[in-house]
LUMTOR-829202 format. One record per atom (N, C-alpha, C, O): residue number from 1; atom name; y, z, x. Coordinates in Angstrom, 2 decimals. Atoms other than C-alpha are relative to their C-alpha. Last residue first. Layout:
<rs>
i:NUM	at:CA	c2:Y	c3:Z	c1:X
...
</rs>
This chain:
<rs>
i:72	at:N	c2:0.22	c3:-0.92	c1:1.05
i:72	at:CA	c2:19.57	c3:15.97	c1:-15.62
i:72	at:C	c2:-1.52	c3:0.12	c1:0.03
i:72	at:O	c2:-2.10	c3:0.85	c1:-0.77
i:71	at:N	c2:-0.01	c3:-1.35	c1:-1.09
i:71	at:CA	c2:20.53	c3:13.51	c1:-12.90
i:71	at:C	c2:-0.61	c3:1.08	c1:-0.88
i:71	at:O	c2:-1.34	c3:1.62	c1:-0.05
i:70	at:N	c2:0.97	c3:-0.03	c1:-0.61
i:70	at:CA	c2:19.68	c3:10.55	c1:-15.14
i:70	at:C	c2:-0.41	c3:0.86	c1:1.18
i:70	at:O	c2:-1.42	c3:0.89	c1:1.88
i:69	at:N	c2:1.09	c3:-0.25	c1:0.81
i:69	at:CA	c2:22.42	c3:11.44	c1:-17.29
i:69	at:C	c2:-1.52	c3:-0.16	c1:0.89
i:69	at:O	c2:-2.35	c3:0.74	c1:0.69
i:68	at:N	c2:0.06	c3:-1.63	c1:0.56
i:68	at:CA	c2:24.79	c3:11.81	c1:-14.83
i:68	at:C	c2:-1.48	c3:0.34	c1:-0.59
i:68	at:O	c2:-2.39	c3:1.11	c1:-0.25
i:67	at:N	c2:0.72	c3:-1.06	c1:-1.15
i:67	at:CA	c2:23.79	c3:8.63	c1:-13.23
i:67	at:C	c2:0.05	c3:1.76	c1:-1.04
i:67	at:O	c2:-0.74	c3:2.62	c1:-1.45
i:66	at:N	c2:1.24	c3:-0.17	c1:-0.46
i:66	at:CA	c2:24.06	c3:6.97	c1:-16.48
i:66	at:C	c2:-0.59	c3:0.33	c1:0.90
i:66	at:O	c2:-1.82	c3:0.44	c1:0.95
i:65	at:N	c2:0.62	c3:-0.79	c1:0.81
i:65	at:CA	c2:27.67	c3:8.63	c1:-17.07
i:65	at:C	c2:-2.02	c3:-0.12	c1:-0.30
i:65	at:O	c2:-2.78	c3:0.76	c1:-0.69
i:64	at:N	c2:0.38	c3:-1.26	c1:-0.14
i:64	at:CA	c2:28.80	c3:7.27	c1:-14.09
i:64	at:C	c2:-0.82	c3:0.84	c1:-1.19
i:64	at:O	c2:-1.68	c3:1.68	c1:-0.93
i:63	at:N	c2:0.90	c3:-0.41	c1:-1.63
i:63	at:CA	c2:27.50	c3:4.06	c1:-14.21
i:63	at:C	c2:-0.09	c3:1.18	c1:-0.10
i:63	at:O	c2:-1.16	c3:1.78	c1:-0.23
i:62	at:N	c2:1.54	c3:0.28	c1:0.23
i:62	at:CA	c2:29.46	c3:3.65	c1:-17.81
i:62	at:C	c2:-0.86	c3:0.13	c1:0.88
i:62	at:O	c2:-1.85	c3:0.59	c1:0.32
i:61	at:N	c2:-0.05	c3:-1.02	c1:0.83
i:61	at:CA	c2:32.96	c3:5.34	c1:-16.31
i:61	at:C	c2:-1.67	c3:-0.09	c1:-0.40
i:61	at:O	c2:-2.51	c3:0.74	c1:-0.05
i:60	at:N	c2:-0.09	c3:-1.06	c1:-1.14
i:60	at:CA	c2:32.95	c3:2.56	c1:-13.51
i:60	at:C	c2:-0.58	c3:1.40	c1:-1.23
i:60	at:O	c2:-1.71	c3:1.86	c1:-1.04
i:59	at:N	c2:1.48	c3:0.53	c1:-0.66
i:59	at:CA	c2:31.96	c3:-0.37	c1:-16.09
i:59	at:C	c2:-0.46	c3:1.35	c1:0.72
i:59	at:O	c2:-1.58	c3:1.86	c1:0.71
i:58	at:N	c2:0.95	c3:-0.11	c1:1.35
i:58	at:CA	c2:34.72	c3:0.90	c1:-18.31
i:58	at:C	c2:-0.96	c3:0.13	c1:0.92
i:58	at:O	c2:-1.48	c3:1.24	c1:1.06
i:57	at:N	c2:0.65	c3:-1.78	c1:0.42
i:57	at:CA	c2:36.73	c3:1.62	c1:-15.23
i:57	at:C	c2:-0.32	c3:0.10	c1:-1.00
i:57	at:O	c2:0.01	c3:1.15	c1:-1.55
i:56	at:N	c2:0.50	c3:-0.23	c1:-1.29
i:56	at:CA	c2:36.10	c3:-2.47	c1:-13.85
i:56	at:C	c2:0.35	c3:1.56	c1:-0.22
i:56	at:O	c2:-0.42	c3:2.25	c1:0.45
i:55	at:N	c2:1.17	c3:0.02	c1:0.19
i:55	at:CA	c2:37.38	c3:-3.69	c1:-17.48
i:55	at:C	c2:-0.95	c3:0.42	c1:1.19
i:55	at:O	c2:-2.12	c3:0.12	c1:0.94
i:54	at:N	c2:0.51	c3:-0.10	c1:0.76
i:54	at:CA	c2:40.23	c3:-2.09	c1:-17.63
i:54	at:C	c2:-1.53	c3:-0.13	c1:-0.19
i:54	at:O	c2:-2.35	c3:0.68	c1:-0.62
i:53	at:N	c2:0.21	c3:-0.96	c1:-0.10
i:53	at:CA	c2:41.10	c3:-3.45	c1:-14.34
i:53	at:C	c2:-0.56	c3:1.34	c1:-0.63
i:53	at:O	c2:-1.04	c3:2.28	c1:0.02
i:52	at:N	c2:0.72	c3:-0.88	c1:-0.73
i:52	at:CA	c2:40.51	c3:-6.28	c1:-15.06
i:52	at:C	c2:-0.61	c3:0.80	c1:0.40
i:52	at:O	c2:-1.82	c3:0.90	c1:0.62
i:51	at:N	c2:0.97	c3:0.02	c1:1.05
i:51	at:CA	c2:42.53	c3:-6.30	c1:-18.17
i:51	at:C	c2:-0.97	c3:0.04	c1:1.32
i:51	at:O	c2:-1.54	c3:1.12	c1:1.40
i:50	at:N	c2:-0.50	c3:-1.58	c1:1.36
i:50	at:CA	c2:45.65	c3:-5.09	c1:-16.05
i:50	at:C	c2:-1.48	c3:-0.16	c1:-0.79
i:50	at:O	c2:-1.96	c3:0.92	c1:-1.14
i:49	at:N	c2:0.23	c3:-1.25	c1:-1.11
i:49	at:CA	c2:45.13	c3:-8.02	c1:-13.24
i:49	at:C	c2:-0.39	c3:1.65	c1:-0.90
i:49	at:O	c2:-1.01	c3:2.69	c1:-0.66
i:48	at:N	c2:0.78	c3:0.40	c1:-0.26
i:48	at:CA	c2:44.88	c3:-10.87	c1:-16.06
i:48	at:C	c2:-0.71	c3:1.63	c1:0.89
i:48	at:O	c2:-1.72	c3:2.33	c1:0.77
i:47	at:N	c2:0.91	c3:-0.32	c1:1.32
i:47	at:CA	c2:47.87	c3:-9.30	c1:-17.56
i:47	at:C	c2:-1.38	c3:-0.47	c1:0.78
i:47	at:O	c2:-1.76	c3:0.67	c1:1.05
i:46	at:N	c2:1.10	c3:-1.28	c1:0.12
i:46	at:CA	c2:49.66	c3:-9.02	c1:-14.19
i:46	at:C	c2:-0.60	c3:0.02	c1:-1.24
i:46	at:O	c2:-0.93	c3:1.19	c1:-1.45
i:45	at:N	c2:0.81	c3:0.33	c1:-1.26
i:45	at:CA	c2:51.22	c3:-12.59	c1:-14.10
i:45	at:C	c2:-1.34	c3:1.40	c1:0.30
i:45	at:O	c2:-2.53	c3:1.40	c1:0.62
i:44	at:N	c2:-0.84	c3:-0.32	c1:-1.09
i:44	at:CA	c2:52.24	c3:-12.10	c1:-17.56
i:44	at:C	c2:-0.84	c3:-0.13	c1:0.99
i:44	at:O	c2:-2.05	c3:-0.22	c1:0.82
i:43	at:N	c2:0.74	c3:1.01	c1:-0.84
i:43	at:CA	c2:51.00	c3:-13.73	c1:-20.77
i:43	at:C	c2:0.43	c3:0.40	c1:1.34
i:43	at:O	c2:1.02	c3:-0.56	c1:1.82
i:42	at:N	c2:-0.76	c3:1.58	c1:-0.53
i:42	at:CA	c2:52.15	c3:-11.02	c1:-23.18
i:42	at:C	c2:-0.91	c3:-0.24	c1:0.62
i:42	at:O	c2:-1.98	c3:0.36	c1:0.64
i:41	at:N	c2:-1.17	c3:-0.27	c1:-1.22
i:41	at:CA	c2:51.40	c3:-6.94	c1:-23.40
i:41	at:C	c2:0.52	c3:-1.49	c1:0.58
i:41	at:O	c2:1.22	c3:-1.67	c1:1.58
i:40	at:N	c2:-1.47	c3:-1.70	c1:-0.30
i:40	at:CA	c2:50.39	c3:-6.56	c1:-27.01
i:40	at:C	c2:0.52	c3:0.01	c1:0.92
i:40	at:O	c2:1.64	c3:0.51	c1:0.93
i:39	at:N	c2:-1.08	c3:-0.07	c1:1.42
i:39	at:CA	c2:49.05	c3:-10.48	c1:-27.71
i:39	at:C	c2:0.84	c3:1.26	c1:0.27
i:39	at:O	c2:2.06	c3:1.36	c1:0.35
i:38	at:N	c2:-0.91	c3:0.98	c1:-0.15
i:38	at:CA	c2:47.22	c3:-10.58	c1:-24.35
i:38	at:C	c2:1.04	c3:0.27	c1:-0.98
i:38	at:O	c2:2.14	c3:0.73	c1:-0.68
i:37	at:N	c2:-0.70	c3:-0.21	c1:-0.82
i:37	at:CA	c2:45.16	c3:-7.76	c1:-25.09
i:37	at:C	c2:1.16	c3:-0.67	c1:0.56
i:37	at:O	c2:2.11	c3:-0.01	c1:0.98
i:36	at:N	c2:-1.18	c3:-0.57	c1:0.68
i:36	at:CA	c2:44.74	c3:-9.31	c1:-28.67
i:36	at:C	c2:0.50	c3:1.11	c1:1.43
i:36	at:O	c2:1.56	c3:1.71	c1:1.28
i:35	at:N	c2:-1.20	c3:0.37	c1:0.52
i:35	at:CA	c2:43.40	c3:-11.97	c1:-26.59
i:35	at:C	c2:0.96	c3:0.94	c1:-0.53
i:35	at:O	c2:2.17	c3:0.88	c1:-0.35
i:34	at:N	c2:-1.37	c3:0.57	c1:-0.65
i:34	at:CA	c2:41.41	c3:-10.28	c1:-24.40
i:34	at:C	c2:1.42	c3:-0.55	c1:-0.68
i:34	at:O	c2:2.60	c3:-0.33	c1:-0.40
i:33	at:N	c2:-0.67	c3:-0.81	c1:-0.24
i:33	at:CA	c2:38.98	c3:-7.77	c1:-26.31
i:33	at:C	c2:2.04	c3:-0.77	c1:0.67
i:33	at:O	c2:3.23	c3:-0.45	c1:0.61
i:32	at:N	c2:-0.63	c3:-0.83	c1:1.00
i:32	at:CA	c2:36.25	c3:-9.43	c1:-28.24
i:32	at:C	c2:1.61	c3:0.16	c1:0.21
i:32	at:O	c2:2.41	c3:-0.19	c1:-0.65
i:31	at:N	c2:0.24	c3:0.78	c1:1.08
i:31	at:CA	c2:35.48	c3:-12.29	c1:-25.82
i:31	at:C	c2:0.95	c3:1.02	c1:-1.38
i:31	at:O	c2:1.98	c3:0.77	c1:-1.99
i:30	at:N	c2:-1.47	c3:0.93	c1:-0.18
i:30	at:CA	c2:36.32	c3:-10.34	c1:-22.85
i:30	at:C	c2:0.01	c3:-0.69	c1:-0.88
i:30	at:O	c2:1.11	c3:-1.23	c1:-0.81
i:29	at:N	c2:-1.24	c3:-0.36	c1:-0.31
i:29	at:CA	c2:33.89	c3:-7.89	c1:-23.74
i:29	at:C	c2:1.37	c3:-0.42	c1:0.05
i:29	at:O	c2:2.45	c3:0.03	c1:-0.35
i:28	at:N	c2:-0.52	c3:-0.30	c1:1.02
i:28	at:CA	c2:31.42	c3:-10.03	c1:-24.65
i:28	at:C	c2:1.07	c3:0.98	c1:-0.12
i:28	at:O	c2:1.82	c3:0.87	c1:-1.10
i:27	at:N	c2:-0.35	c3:0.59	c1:0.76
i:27	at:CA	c2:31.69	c3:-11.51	c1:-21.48
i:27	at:C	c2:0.04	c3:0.23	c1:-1.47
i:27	at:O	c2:0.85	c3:-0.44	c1:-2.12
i:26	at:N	c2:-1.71	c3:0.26	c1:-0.52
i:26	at:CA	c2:31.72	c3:-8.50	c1:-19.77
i:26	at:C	c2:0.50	c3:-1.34	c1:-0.73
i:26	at:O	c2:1.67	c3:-1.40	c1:-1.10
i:25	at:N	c2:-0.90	c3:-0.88	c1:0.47
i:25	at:CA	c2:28.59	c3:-7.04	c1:-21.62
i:25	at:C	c2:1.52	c3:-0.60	c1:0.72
i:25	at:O	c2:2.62	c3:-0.17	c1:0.37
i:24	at:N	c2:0.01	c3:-0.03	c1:1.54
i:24	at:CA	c2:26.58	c3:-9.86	c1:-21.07
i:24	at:C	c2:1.01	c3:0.80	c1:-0.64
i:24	at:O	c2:1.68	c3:0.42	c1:-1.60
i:23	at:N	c2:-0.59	c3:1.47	c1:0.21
i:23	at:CA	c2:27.80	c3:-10.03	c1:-17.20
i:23	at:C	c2:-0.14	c3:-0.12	c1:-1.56
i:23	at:O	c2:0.88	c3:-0.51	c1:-2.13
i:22	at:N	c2:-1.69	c3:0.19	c1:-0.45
i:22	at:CA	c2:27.21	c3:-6.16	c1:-16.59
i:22	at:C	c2:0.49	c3:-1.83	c1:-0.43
i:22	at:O	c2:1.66	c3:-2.04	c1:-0.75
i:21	at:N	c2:-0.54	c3:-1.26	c1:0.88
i:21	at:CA	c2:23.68	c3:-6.06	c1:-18.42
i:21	at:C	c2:1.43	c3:-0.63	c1:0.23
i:21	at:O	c2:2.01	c3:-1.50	c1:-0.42
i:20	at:N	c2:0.10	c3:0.34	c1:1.54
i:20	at:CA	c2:22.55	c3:-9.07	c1:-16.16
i:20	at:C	c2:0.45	c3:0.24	c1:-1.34
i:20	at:O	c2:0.67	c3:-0.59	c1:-2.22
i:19	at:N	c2:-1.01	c3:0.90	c1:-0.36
i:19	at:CA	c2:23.87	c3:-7.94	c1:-12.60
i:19	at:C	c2:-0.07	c3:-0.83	c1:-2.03
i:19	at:O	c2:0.78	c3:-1.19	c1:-2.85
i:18	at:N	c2:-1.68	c3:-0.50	c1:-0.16
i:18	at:CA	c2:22.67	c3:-4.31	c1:-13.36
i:18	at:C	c2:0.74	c3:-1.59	c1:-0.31
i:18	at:O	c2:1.68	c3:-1.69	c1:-1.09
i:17	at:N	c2:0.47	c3:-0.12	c1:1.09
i:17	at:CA	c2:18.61	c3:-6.15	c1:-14.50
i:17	at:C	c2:1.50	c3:0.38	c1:0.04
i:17	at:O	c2:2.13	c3:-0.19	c1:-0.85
i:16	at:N	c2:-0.17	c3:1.03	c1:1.25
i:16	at:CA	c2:19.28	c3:-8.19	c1:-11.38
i:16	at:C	c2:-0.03	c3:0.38	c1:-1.57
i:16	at:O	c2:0.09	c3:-0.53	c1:-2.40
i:15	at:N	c2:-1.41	c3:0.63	c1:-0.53
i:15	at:CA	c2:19.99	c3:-5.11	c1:-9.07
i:15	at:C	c2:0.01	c3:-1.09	c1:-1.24
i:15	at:O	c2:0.76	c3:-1.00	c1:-2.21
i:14	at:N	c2:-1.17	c3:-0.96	c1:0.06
i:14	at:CA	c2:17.18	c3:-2.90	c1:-10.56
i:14	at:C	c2:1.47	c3:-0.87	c1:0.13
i:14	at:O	c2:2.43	c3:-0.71	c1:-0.62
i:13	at:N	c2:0.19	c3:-0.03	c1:1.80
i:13	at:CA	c2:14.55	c3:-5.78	c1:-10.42
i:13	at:C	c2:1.59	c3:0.48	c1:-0.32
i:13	at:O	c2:2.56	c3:-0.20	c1:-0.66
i:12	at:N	c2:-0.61	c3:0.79	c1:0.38
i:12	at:CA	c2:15.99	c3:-6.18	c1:-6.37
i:12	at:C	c2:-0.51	c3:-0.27	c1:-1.70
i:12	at:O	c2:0.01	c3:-1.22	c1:-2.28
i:11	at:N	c2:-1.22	c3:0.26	c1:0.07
i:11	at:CA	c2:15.72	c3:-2.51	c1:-6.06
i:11	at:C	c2:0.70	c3:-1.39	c1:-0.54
i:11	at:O	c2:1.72	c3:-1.45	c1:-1.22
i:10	at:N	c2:-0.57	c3:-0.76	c1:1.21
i:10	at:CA	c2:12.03	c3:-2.51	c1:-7.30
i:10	at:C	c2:1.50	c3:0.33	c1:0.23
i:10	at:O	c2:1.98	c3:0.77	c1:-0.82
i:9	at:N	c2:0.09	c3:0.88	c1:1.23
i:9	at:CA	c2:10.88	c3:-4.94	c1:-5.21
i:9	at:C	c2:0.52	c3:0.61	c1:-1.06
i:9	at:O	c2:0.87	c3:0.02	c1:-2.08
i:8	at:N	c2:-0.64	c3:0.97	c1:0.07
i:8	at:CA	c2:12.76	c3:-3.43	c1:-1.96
i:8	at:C	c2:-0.09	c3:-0.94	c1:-1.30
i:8	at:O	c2:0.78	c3:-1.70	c1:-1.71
i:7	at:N	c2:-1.39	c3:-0.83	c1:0.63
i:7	at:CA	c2:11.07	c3:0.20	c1:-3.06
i:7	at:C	c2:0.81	c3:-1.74	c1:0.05
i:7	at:O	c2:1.18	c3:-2.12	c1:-1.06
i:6	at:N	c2:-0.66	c3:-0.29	c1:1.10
i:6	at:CA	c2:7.86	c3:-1.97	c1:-3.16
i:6	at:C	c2:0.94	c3:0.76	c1:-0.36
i:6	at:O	c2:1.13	c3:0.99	c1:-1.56
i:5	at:N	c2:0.26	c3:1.47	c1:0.79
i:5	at:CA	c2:7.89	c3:-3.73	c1:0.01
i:5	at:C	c2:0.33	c3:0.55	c1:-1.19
i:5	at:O	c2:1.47	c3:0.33	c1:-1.61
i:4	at:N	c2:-1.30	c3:0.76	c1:-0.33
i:4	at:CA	c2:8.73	c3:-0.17	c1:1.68
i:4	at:C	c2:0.58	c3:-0.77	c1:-0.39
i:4	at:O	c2:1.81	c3:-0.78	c1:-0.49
i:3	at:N	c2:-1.55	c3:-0.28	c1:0.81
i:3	at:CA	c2:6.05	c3:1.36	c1:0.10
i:3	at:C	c2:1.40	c3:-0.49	c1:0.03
i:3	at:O	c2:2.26	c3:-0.57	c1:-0.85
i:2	at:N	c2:-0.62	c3:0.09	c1:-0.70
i:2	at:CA	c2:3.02	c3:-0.92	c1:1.41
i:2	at:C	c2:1.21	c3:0.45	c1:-0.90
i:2	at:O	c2:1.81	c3:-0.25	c1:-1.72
i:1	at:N	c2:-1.19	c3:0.00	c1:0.86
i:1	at:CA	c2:0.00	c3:0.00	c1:0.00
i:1	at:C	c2:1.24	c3:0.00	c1:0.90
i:1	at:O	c2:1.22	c3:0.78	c1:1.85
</rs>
């Protein structure tokens, strides 16, 4: 049995199952969420930057709370 092989097979599951989640959820995200973001703060050079960012401490906040939980 080679553990090594399978911690690496089971990170890259782990990684593609993160990269999968995170892209479904970001496009529906941005689907739902952008325009009427757009609509309350305009078309501005930072709106793009501002929703972003938004959307990168959703993601941040969601991690943490499934580590938490999986710390327990």
């Amino acid at each position: 049995m080679n553990i090594e092989q399978e911690i690496k097979n089971l990170v890259e599951i782990l990684d593609d199952a993160y990269d999968s989640a995170f892209e479904e959820w970001s496009m529906n995200f941005t689907e739902r969420q952008y325009n009427d973001f757009v609509g309350d703060h305009g078309a501005t050079v930072s709106t793009a930057f501002m929703f972003n960012a938004i959307e990168g401490a959703i993601l941040e906040e969601a991690l943490n709370r499934v580590q938490a939980r999986r710390s327990k």
